[in-house]
N, C-alpha and C positions, 0 to 999 in steps of 0.2 A: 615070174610073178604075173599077177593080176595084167597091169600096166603094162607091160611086155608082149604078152599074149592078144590083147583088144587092139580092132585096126583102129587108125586117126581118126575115120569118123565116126566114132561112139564115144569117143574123149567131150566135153561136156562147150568145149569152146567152137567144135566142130557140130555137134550136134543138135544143140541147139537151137539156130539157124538154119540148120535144114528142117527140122520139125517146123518150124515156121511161117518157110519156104513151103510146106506141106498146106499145111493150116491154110496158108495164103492161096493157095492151088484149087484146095475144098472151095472155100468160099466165091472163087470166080465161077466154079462150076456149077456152085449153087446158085449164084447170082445170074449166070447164063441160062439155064433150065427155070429160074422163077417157081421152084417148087423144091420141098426137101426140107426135114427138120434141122434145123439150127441146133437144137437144143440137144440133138443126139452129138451133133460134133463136138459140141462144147462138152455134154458131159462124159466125151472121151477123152477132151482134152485133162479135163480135172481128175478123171481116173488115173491118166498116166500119169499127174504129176508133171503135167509143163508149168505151169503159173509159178510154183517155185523158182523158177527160172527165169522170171518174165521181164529182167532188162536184158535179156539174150533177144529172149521171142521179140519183144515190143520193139528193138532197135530193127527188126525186119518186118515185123509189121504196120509199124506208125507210119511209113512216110510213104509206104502204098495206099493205106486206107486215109493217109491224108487230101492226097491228088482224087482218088476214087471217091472223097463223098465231095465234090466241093462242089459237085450241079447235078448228080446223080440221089435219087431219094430214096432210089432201092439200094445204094449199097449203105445209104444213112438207116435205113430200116435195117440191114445188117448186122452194122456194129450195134448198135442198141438192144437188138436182138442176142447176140453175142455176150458182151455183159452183163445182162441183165441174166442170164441165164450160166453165168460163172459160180462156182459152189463157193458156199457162203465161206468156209474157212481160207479161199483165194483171194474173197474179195477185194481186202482190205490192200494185199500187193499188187492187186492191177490195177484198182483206181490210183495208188498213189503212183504205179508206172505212168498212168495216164498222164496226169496231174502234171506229173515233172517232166515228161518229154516234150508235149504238145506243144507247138511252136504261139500257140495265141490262144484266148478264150474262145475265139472264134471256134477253131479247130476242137478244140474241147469239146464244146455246146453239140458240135455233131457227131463227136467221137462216142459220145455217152449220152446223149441226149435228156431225158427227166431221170436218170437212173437214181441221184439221190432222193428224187420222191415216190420209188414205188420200192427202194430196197432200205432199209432200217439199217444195214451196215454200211453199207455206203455212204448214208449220212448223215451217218457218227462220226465214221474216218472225216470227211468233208469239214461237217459245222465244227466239230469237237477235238478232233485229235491234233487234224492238221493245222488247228487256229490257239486253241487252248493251253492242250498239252503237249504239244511240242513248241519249238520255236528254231532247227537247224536247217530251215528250208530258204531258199532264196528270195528276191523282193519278182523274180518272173515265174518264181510257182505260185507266190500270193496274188501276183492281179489273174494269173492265170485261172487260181481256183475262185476267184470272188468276182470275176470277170465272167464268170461259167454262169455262177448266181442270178446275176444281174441279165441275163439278155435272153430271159424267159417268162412270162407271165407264172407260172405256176411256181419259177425257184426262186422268186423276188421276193415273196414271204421268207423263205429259209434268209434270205441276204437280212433284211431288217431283223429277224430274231439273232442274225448271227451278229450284227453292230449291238444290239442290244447285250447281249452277252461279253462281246469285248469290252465296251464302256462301262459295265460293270466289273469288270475283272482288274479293268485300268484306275475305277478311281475305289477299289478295296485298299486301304490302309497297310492290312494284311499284305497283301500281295507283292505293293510299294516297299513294304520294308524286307519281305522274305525272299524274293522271287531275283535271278541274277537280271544285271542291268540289259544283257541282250534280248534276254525274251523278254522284258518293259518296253524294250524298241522294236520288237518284232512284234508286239501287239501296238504298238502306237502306229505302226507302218498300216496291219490290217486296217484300223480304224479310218484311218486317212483316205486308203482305196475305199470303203466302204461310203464311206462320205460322198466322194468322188461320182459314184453309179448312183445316189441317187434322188432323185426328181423330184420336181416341188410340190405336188400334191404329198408325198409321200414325208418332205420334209413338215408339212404342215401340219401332219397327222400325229407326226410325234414331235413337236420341237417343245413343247414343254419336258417333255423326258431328254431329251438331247440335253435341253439348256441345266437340268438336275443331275444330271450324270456329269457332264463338265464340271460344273460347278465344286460337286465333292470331289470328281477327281483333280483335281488342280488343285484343294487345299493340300490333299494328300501328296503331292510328289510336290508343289513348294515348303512340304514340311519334313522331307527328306533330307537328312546331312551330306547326300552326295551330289554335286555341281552338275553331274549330268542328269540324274532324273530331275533335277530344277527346270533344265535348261528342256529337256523334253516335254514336261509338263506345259512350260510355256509356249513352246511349239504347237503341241497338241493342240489346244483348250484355246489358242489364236487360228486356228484353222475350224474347227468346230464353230467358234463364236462368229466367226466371217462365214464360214456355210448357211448356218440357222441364221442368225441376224442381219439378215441384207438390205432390209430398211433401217432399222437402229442402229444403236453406239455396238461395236465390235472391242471385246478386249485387245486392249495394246500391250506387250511388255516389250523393255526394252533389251530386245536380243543384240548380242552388237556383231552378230553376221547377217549382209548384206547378199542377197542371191537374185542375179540376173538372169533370165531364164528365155531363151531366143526359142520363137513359137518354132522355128527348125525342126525341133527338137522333139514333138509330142508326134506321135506316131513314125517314129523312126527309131527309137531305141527300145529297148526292155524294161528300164526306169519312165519311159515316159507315162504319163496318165490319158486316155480321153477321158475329158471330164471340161464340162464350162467354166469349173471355178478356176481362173488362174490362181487362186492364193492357195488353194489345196495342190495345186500341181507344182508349185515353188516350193513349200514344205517337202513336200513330198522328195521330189530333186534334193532337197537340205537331209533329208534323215535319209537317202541315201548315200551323200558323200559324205555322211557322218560315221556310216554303217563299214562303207571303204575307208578310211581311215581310222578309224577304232581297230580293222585288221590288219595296222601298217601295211596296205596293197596301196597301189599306186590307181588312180583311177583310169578308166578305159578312154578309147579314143572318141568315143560319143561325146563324153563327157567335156574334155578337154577343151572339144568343139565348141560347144554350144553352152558349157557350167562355167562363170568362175567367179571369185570373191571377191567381193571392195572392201577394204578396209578402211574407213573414214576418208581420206579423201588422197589415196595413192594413186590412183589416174590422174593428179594434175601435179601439174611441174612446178617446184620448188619455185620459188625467189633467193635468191642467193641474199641469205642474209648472216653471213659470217662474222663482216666489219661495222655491224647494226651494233649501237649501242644504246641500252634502254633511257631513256628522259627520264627520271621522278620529279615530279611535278609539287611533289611536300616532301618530308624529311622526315626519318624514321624518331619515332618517339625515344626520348631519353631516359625516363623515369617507368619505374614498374606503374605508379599511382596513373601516371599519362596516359599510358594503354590501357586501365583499366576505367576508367574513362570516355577512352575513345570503343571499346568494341559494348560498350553498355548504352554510349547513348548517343554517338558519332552518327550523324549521316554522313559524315563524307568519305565515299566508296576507297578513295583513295588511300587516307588517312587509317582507316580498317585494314586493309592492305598489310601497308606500313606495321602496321601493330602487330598483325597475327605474324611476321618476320620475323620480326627483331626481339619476340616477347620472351622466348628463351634465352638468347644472350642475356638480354638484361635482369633475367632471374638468377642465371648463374654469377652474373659478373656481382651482383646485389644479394647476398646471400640473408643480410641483415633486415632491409628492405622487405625483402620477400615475404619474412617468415611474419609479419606484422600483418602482412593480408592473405596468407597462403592456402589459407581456407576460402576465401571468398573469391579468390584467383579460382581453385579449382573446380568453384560452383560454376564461375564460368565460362570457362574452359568445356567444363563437361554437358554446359546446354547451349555451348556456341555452334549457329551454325553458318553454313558458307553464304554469303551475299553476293560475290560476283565469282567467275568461274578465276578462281588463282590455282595456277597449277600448284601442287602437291600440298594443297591445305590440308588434310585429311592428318598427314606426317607431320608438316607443323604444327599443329595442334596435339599429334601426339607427344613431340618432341618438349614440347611448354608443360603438357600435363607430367610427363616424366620430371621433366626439370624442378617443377613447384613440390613433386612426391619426392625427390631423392633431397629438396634443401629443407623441408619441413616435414619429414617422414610420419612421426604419431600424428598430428591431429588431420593431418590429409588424409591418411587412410583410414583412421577410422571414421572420416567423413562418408570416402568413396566405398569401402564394405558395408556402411551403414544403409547408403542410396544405392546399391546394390537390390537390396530385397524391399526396397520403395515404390509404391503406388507411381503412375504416373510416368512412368519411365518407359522408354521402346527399347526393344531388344536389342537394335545397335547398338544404345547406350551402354545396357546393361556389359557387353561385348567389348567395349570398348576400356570399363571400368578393370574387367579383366587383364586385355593386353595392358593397361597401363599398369598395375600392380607387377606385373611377369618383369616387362622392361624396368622399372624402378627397383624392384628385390634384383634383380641381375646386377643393374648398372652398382648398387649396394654392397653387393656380396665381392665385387672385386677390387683387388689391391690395387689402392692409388697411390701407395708412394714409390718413389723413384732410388732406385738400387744405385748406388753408389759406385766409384770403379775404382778396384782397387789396383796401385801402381807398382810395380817392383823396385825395392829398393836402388838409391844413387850408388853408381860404382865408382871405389875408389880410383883415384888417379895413379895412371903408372907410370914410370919413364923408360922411355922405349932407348935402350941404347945402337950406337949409328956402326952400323959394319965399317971395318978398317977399313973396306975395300971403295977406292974414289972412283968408284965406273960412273959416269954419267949418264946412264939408260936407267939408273933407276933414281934416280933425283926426287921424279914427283909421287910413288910411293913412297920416300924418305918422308917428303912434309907431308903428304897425309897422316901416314903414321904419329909423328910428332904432333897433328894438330889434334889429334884423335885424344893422344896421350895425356896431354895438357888441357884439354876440354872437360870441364865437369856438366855432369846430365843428370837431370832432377829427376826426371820420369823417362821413361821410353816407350812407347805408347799403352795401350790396355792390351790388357794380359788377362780376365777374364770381368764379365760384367754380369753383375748380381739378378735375378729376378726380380722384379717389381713383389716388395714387401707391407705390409702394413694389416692394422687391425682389419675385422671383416666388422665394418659397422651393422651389416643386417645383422649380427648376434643378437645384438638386444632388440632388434623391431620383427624377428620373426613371427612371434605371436599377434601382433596387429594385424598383420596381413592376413594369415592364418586361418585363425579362429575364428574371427568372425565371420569369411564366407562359409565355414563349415556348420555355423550352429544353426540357419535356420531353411537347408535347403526344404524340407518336405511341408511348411507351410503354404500354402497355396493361397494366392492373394487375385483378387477378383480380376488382375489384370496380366498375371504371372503365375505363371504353372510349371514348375520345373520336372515334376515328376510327371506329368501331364502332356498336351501338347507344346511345351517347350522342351520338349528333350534334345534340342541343337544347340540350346544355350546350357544345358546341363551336361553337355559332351565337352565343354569350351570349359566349364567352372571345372571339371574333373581333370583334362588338365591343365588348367591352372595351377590347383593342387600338388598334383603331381610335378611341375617343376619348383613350385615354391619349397615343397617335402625336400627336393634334390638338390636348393642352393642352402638351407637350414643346416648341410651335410654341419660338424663340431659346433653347432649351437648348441647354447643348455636347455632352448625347448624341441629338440628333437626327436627327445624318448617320447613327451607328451603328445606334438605332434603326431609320432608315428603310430600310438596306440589310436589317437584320434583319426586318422585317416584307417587305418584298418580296421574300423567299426563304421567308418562309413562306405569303403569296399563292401562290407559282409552286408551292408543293407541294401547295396545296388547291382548287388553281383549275378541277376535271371534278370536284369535289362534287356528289354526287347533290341534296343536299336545298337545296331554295331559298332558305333562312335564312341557311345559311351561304355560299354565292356572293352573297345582299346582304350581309354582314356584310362578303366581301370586298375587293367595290366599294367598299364603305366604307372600306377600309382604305387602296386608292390614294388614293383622293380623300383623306385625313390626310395620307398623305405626300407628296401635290402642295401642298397646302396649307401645311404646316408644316416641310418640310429646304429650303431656299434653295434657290433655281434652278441656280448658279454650283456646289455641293456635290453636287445630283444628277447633271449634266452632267459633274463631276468624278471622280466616285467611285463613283457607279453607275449609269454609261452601259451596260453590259448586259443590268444585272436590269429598265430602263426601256425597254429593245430587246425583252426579252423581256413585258415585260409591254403592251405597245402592237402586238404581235402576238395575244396570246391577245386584248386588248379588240376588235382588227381581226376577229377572227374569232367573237364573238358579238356584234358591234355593232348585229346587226340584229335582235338576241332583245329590243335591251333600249336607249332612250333617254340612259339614264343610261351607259353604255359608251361611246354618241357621244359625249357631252361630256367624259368622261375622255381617250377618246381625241384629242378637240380640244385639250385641256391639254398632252398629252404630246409631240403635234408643235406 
């Protein structure tokens, strides 16, 4: 064979390197003699096809031509000369060889010198490829390449056009919802270096566009359903507002990671930044050890050094308070009427406390009581808000608003569906009106009575007759026996215990819940936009839906429900945003689940024609599709 016949050095692991080693040979001799075209070796080199190969070539040639240009200007006129004169169809793999071996921008800056402003493919790959459209490069090829930018008068335009092109790509709407979350963080990384390099004239010249590209991008990824483009966004757009605004009010959010960042650190690692802004070089540090742990890796030994996190206040030493027992200073309210009272017109901080505690108990323990104010309880309940920090108010409060829906069910809910799609309301609320309907159809839909145990019957008594034989070893088996014999027993322990049985009360309130969130989502109210930009609270009402559809399972409005939700699938179903197409799915899959086979086939054979076509034609986006669509045929 081929392979058998060829000696070891023409195998491509050997030869290459020696071609290299050649290359590297030329050049010294060129560089010794100060006369000799360049442009003839290179266009030898591109005829033969070495550039195809050129993390072979470049792992033998970078770290000669590294040391060779660092005081020499003739072997810097070299390389320059060298690349620039690489044929165009190579280019685009030897700059990026460059890119990614080169130990600094430093080294860069002389390796290739203005090459992206006299060659048109090179900076494409540069501004465009390597920033844009890609995003699987590391955070020391990014400072590398935008570090290249910056430490030249001529490439420092290309650096501002190329910030400008990121901040626009960061705050497209588009992009935020289509684009996977790593390249969102690998253009948030870019932007941050970018920021970083550059200078205050420069920031002066554009900081009205800075602050206008912030601005929309930060609506955009805080209008995102996923916690970490939030939490990026906020990142970002607080780093941005502290670069540009150095005299004014700087955006605050409240991120709840803390980053300590030891000055050690900056020119001694690959993550670090030169830059004066420390708040860009702390983010920066932050979306790197985000970027390491997003790829369950462990972070390096730089890092460990000189990175780590506080979490509210875990550097200081407890107090031992085990045997601490809290003082109350007033006494929990007795009456539902008393707490409604105290959280409506109470100032005493204490007394509120006490209230928002004890205010489910006493709804549940008052079920009569309750239902006499249980509308005006959950009026509010649903506009209470916190006064002093009580831990887990958020729960107690949900806990009361469950309580007051599960003991007066109709006129509650049709309160809270009604203040649903009311003026005037914030969307936590709105979010909130939600989980409470979920928890209440839940706590509803389960069996509260208690299973009874049944006992095996008494056995009759026997008489045990006594062996002839008087040995007295066995005496006290005798009276056992005998007392055994003589003993009557009513029960003898449980022998099986029943399930928890009883009616499903949510039978008859399914439709309150229902219906009414379903009849007026696509009106749009000056304040609320569901179809609009509130499509996070319409990811949250979808499923809502979807489990309410799923506890309705043997209600007698189940069949109505399910045709009613699968007319509102078919009206949502080319949803841009990804929350609410799974909230969708969810919603088939309730209504395969829970309206009877015989009822769907019956009653809506079309809206199931129709919806086994749309699941047909994304089946292959999505596993979960296959299996719905298995169900339906």
């Amino acid at each position: 064979s081929l392979l058998g016949r060829s000696p070891a050095a023409f195998f491509p692991q050997h030869y290459f390197p020696l071609l290299g080693g050649a290359v590297l040979q030329v050049l010294h001799n060129v560089s010794a003699s100060l006369r000799g075209e360049i442009a003839e070796v290179v266009s030898i080199d591109g005829s033969s096809g070495v550039f195809c190969a050129w993390k072979e070539i470049l792992s033998v040639l970078m770290p000669h031509l590294t040391d060779l240009t660092k005081s020499d200007c003739i072997w810097q006129r070299i390389c320059w000369r060298l690349v620039e004169c690489v044929p165009e169809r190579w280019m685009e793999a030897v700059v990026l060889g460059f890119v990614q071996r080169a130990p600094g921008a430093d080294v860069l800056s002389r390796l290739l010198g203005n090459l992206v402003v006299k060659n048109k493919k090179a900076q494409f790959v540069v501004t465009q490829k390597m920033l844009l459209l890609q995003y699987g490069y590391t955070t020391a090829v990014l400072q590398n390449l935008l570090g290249y930018l910056s430490l030249d008068s001529l490439r420092r335009a290309l650096l501002i056009k190329v910030l400008h092109e990121l901040l626009e790509t960061w705050g497209s709407s588009s992009a935020v919802k289509h684009s996977p979350v790593e390249q969102q963080q690998y253009i948030s990384k870019a932007i941050l270096i970018c920021l970083s390099h550059l200078k205050e004239p420069e920031i002066e010249s554009c900081r009205q566009e800075l602050l206008t590209s912030m601005m929309e991008g930060v609506k955009c990824h805080l209008d995102s359903s996923l916690p970490q483009i939030r939490r990026l966004g906020m990142i970002v757009a607080e780093s941005i507002s502290s670069k540009v605004n150095t005299d004014g009010p700087v955006l605050q959010f409240q991120v709840k990671v803390t980053v300590k960042f030891l000055s050690a650190v900056l020119g001694s690692s690959p993550a670090a930044l030169h830059c004066s802004s420390s708040g860009v070089t702390v983010v920066f540090v932050l979306l790197y050890f985000l970027e390491v742990s997003w790829a369950n890796s462990s972070l390096p030994l730089w890092a460990n050094s000189c990175l780590y996190f506080v979490y509210s206040d875990d550097d200081l030493i407890p107090y031992d308070m085990s045997e601490d027992k809290e003082l109350k200073k007033t006494k929990a309210p007795m009456y539902i009427r008393d707490c409604i009272e105290v959280l409506t017109g109470s100032e005493d901080l204490d007394k509120w406390e006490e209230a928002v505690k004890a205010l489910e108990s006493l709804v549940r323990r008052n079920p009569a009581a309750a239902r006499e104010v249980s509308v005006e309880l959950a009026k509010i309940l649903l506009h209470l808000e916190e006064k002093t920090c009580l831990e887990g108010f958020a729960e107690l409060r949900q806990k009361a608003q469950v309580a007051v829906l599960t003991t007066d069910p109709i006129p509650v809910a049709q309160y809270l569906t009604s203040q649903f799609y009311s003026l005037n309301y914030s969307l936590r609320q709105r979010m909130d009106i939600l989980d409470v309907l979920v928890l209440a159809a839940q706590e509803l839909s389960c069996a509260k009575g208690h299973g009874k145990t049944k006992h095996s019957g008494a056995q009759n008594p026997r008489i045990q007759l006594l062996p002839e034989s008087g040995s007295s070893k066995d005496w006290r088996r005798i009276v056992d026996e005998r007392i055994k014999s003589k003993t009557r027993r009513f029960a003898k322990g449980q022998t099986q215990v029943e399930q928890p049985s009883g009616p499903n009360e949510f039978n008859s309130l399914a439709g309150h819940f229902f219906f009414p969130l379903i009849q007026n989502f696509d009106r749009p109210l000056s304040t609320f936009d569901l179809l609009g930009e509130d499509h996070f609270v319409l990811g949250r009402l979808v499923h809502t839906l979807a489990v309410l559809m799923y506890l309705a399972v043997n209600t007698m409005a189940v069949t109505a429900m399910g045709k009613a939700l699968l007319e509102f699938v078919w009206a949502l179903r080319f949803h841009t945003d990804s929350y609410v197409r799974q909230g969708l799915l969810s919603c088939v899959s309730s209504i395969l689940l829970s309206v009877p086979a015989e009822h769907l086939l019956q009653d809506v054979t079309e809206e199931l024609l129709e919806t086994r076509s749309w699941l047909e034609e994304y089946a292959v986006h999505s596993l979960l599709c296959l299996s719905l669509q298995a169900l339906l045929s």
